[in-house]
C-alpha positions as CSV (number, residue, x, y, z in Angstrom):
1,X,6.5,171.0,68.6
2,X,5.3,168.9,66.4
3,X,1.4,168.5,66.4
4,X,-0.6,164.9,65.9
5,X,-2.9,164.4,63.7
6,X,-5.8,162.4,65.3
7,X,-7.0,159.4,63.0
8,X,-9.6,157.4,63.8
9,X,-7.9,153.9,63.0
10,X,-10.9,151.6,63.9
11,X,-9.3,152.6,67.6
12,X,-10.7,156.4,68.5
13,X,-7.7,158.3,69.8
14,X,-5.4,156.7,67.9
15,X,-2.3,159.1,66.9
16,X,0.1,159.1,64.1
17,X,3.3,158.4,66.1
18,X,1.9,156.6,68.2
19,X,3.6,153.2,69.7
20,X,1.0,150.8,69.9
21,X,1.2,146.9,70.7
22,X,1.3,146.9,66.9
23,X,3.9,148.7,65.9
24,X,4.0,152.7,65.9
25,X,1.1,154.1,63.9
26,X,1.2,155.7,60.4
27,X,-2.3,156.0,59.4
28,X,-4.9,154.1,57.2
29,X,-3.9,152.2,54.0
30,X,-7.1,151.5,51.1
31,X,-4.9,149.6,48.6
32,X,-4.8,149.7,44.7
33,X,-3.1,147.6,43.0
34,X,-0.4,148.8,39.9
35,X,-2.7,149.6,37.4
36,X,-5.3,151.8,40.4
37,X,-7.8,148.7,40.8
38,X,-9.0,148.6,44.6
39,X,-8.1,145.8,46.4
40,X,-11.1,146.2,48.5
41,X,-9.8,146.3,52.0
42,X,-8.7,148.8,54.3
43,X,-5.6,148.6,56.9
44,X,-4.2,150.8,59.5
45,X,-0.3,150.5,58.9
46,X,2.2,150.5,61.7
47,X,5.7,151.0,61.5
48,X,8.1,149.3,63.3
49,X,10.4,151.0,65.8
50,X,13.3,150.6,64.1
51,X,15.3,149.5,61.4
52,X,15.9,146.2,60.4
53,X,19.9,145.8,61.0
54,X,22.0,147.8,58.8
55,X,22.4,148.7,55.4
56,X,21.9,146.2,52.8
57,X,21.4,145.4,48.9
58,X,17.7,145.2,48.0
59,X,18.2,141.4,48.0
60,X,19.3,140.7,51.5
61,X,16.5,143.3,52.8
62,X,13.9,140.9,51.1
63,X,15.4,137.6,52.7
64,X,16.3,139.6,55.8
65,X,12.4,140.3,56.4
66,X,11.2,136.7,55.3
67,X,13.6,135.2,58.4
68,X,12.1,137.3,61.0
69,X,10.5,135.7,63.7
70,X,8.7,137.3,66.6
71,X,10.7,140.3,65.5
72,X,9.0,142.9,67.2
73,X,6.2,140.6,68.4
74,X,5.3,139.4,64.6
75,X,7.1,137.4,61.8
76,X,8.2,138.5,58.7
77,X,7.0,137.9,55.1
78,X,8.4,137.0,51.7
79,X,7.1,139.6,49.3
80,X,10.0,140.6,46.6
81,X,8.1,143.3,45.1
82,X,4.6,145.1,45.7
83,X,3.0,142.8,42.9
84,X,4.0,140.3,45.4
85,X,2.4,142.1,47.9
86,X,-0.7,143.0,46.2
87,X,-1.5,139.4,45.2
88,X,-1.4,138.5,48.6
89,X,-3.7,141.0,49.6
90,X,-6.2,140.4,46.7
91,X,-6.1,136.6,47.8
92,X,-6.2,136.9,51.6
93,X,-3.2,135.3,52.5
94,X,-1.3,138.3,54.0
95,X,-1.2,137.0,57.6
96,X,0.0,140.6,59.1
97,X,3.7,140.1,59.0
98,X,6.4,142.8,58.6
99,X,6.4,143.9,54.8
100,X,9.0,145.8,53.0
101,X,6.9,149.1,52.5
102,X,5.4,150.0,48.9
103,X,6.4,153.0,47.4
104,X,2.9,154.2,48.7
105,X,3.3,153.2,52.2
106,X,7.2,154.9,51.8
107,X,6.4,158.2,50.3
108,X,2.7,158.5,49.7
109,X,3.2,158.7,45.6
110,X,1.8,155.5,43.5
111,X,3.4,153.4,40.8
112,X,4.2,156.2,38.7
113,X,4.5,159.5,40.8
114,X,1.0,160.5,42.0
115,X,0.5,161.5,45.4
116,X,-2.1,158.5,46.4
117,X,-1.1,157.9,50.6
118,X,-1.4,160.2,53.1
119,X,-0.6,157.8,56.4
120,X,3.3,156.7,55.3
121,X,6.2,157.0,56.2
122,X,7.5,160.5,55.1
123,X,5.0,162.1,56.4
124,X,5.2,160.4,59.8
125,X,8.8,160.6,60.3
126,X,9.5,163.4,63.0
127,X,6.2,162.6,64.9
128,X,5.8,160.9,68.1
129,X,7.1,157.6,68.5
130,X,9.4,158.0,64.8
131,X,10.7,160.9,65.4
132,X,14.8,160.5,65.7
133,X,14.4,157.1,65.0
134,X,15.6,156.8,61.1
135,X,19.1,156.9,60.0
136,X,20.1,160.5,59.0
137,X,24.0,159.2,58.4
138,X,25.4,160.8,55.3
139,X,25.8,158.3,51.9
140,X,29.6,157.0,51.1
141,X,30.4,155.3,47.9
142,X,28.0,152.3,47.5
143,X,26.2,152.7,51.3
144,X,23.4,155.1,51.4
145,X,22.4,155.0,55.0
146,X,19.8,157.8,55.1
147,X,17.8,156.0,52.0
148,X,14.8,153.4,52.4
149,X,14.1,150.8,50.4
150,X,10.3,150.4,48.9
151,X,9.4,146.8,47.4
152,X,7.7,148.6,44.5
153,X,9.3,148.4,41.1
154,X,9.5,150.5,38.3
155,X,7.7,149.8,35.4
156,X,9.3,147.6,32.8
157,X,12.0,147.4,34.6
158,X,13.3,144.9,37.8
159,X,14.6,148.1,39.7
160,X,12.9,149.6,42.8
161,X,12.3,152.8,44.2
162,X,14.0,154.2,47.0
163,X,13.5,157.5,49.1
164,X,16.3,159.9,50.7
165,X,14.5,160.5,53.8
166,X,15.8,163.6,54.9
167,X,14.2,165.3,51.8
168,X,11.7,163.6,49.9
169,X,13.7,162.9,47.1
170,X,13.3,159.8,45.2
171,X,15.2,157.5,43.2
172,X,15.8,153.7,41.8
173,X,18.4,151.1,42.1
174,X,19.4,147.9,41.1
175,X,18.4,144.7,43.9
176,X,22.1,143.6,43.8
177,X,23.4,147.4,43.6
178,X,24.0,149.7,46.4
179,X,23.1,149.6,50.1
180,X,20.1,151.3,51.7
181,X,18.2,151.1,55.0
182,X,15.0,149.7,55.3
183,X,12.1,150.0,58.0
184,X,9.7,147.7,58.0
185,X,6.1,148.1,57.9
186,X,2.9,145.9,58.9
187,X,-0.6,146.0,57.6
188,X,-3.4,145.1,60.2
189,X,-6.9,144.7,59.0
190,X,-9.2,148.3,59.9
191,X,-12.0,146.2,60.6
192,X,-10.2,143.9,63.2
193,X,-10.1,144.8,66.9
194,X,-6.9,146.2,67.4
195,X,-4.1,144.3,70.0
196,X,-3.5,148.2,71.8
């Protein structure tokens, strides 16, 4: 059996794993942007309790998410790539919608490789509410079920990240190139009362 770790997520008794009004929790998030600048602000992240539809090309997932509505109980966004993201949250104008998950949020590693987030997705895969939820299915030719997109690029280059969730390991691909899965993530202020 798995054990929970208890974090206290601006709700006491909050669990990674669990399913909340929302979304399942992963942890806390204290943003930096690319270059390690703090954003200033500080989120508990909650995944959502599945994936969004099947596999697709980095390029539908990114419309895909901006044309959710009440998905969940929350709408999505249209962030292309975490400098996208990180704007948004540097400005204010993130409104809590469903985000395509930063290589942070995804595997706990920043921009370029070092470990940075604990509460993400990796990490809270086989606990509580997550566990047996992701895709496991084997990779054929261009469709690569059991890997996840991030929306964080690598540098100099228009490519993202992605993660093989059954084992940590991580990758890149093209936006228009193969297939992955994606599950969605939102970012709710710390310092907000919580909907649970």
């Amino acid at each position: 059996m798995t054990k929970r770790k208890l974090i206290d997520a601006g709700n006491p008794g909050t669990l990674i794993g669990q399913q909340t009004a929302d979304g399942i929790f992963i942890g806390r998030y204290v943003p930096k942007d690319r270059e390690g600048n703090s954003l200033g602000k500080i989120f508990n992240v909650f995944a959502a309790p599945q994936d969004l539809g099947g596999t697709v090309k980095y390029a539908d997932a990114v419309k895909n998410i901006a044309q959710l509505k009440n998905w969940h109980g929350f709408d999505g966004t249209d962030y292309a790539t975490d400098t996208d993201l990180y704007k948004a949250l540097k400005e204010g104008s993130y409104n809590g919608g469903w985000i395509i998950p930063t290589r942070d949020l995804l595997t706990g590693k920043d921009v370029d490789g070092r470990a940075r987030q604990t509460g993400n997705l990796l990490a809270a895969r086989d606990i509580g509410a997550l566990k047996d939820t992701f895709n496991t299915s084997p990779a054929r030719s261009a469709t690569y079920f059991d890997w996840y997109w991030s929306c964080t690029e690598i540098r100099n280059t228009p490519n993202v990240i992605v993660l093989h969730l059954t084992n940590g390991y991580e990758s890149w691909d093209g936006k228009n190139g193969s297939r992955a899965s994606l599950r969605p993530v939102r970012l709710v202020d710390a310092l907000s009362p919580s909907r649970s």
